[in-house]
VEXRO-42902 format. One record per residue (C-alpha): residue number from 1; residue in three letters; x, y, z. Coordinates in steps of 0.02 Angstrom, whole numbers, plus 50000, padded with zeros to 5 digits. Layout:
<pts>
PT  pos  code  X  Y  Z
PT  NUM  ALA  X  Y  Z .
...
</pts>
This chain:
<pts>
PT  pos  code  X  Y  Z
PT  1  UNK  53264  51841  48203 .
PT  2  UNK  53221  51662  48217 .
PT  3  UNK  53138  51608  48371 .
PT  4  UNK  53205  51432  48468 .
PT  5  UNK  53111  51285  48439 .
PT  6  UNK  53044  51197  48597 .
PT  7  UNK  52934  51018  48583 .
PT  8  UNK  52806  51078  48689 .
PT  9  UNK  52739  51157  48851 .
PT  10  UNK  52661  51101  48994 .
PT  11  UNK  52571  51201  49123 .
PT  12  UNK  52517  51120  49312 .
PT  13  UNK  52368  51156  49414 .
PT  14  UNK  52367  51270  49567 .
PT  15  UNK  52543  51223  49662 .
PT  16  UNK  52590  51307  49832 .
PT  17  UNK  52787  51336  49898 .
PT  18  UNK  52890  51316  50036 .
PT  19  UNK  53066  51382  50051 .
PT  20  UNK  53157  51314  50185 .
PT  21  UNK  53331  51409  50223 .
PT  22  UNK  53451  51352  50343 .
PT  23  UNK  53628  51306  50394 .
PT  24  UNK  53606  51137  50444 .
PT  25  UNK  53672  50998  50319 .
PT  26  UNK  53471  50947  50264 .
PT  27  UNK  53498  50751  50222 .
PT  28  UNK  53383  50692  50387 .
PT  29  UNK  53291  50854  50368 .
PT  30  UNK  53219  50801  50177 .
PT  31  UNK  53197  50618  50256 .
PT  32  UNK  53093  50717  50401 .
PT  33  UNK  53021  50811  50262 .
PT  34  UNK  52954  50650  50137 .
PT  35  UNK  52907  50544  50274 .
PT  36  UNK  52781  50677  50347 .
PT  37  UNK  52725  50731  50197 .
PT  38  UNK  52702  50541  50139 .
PT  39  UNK  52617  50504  50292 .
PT  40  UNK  52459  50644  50269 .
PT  41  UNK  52478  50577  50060 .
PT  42  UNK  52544  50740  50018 .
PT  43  UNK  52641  50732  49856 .
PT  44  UNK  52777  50829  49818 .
PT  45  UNK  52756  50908  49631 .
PT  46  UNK  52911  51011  49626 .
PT  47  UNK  53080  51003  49749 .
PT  48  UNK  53237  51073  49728 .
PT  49  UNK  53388  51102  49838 .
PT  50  UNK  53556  51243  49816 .
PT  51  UNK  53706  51238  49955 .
PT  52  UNK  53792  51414  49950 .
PT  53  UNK  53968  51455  49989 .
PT  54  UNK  53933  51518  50151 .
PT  55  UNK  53878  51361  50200 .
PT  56  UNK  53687  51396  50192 .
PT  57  UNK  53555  51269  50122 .
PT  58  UNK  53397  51320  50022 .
PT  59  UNK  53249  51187  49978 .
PT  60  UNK  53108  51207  49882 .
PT  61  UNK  52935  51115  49879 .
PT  62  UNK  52794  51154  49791 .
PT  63  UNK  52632  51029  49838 .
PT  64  UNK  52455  51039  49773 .
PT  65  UNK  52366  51213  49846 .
PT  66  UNK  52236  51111  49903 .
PT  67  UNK  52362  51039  50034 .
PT  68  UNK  52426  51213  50095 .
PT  69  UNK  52342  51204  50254 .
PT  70  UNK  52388  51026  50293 .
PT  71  UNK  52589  51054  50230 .
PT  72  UNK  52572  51229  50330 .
PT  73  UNK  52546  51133  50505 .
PT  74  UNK  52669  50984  50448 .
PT  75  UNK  52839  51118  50437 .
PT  76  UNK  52762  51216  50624 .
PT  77  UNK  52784  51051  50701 .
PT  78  UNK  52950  51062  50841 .
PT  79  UNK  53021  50908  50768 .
PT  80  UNK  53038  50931  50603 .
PT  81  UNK  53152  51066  50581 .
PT  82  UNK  53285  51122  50684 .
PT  83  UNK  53242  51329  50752 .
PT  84  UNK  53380  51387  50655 .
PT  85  UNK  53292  51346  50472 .
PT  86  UNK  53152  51497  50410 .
PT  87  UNK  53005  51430  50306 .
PT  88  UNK  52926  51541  50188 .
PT  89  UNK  52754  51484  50117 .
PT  90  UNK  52699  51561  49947 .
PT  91  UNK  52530  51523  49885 .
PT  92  UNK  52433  51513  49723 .
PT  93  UNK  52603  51480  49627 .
PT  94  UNK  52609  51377  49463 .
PT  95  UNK  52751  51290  49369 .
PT  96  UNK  52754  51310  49162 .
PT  97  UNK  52894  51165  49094 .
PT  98  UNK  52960  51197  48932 .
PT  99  UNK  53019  51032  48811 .
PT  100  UNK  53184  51126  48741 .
PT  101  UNK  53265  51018  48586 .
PT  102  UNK  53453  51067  48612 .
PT  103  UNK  53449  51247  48685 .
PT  104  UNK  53397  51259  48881 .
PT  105  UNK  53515  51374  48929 .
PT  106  UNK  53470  51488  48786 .
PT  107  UNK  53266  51447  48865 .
PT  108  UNK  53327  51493  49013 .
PT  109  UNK  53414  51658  48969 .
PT  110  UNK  53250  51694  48860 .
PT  111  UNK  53114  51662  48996 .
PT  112  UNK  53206  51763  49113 .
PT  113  UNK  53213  51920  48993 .
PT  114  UNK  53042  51907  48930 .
PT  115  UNK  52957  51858  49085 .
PT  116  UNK  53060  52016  49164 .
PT  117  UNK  52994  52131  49041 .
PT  118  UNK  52819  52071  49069 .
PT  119  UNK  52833  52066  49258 .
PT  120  UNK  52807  51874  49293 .
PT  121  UNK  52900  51842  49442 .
PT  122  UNK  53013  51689  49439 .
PT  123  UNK  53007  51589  49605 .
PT  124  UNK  53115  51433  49550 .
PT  125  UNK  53176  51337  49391 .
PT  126  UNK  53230  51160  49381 .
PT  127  UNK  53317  51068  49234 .
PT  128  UNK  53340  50906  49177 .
PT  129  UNK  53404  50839  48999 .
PT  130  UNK  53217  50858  48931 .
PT  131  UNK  53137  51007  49021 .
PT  132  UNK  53163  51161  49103 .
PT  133  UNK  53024  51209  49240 .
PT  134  UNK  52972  51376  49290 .
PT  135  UNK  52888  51440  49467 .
PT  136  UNK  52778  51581  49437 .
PT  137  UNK  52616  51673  49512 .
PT  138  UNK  52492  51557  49465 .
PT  139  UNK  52370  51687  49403 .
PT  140  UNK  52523  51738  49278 .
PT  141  UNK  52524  51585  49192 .
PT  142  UNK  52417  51652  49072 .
PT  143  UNK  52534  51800  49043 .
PT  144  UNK  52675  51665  49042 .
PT  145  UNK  52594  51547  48916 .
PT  146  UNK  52566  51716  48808 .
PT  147  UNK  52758  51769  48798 .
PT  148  UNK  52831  51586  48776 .
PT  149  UNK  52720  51567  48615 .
PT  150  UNK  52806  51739  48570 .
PT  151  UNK  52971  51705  48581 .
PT  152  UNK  52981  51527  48548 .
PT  153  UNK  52935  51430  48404 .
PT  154  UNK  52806  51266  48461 .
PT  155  UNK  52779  51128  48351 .
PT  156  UNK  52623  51169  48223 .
PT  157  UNK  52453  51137  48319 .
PT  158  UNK  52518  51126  48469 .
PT  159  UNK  52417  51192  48638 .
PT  160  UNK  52492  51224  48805 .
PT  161  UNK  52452  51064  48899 .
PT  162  UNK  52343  51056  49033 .
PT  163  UNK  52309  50956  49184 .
PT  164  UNK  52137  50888  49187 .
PT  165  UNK  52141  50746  49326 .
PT  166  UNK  52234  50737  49490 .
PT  167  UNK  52251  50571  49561 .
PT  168  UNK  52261  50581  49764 .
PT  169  UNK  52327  50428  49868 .
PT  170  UNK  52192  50341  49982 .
PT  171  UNK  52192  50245  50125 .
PT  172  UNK  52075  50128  50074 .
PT  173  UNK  52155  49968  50016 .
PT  174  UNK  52074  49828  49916 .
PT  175  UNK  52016  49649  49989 .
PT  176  UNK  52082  49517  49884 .
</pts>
């Protein structure tokens, strides 16, 4: 059987989550959200958000490990939420995003099988027109890397890529 061709793969550096859940339309609560995180230069790497039919709201955001602690303190604050809304933090998590030429929902229906099979949990996915990312256990990535150059066909030479430098936002500003 031939395997689907992807242009690449990408792999981050140590990410941690937070799932908010709620029933509150979350417009001012992702403004809340951005301007607190901005505000202690805490970047967001990965956000997504789902509305279900019964009216409940589900956000996702993944922000370097390193700021865990820091992004941990920011959601306990009174003001930021309203008491109705549950975070869940998830730690040592890692996202692996896939280049697919013309086939993400056949990625998509692949990653889920194979990653199943292997047990490699699956804490979020995001898509655009050029990738598809994957949430994972961090020290599955590995693993992850591992089955996607199984069942997927990469471009010849090709190596997972890696992060190497993170850039962090400073305070500091320059005197003309």
């Amino acid at each position: 059987m031939e395997r689907l061709k992807i242009g690449g793969l990408k792999i981050s550096f140590a990410l941690c989550q937070f799932e908010l859940k709620g029933l509150e339309p979350p417009q001012k609560i992702l403004s809340n959200i951005s301007k607190a995180l901005a505000a202690e230069k805490i970047n967001i790497e990965f956000l997504t958000y789902n509305s279900h039919n019964s009216g409940a709201y589900h956000i996702s955001i993944c922000v370097n490990q390193n700021d865990f602690y820091s992004t941990s303190k920011i959601f306990q604050r009174n003001d930021l939420l309203p008491l109705n809304w549950e975070v869940i933090p998830r730690e040592g998590i890692g996202m692996v995003t896939l280049f697919p030429y013309d086939s993400a929902l056949a990625i998509l229906a692949v990653i889920m099988v194979s990653w199943g099979k292997n047990s490699i949990p699956i804490y979020g996915v995001a898509t655009s027109l050029s990738a598809v990312s994957f949430l994972t256990d961090f020290q599955a990535i590995d693993k992850a890397v591992e089955v996607i150059q199984a069942s997927f066909q990469l471009p010849g030479n090709h190596a997972p890529l890696k992060p190497e430098l993170h850039y962090y936002q400073s305070s500091l500003r320059k005197k003309d």
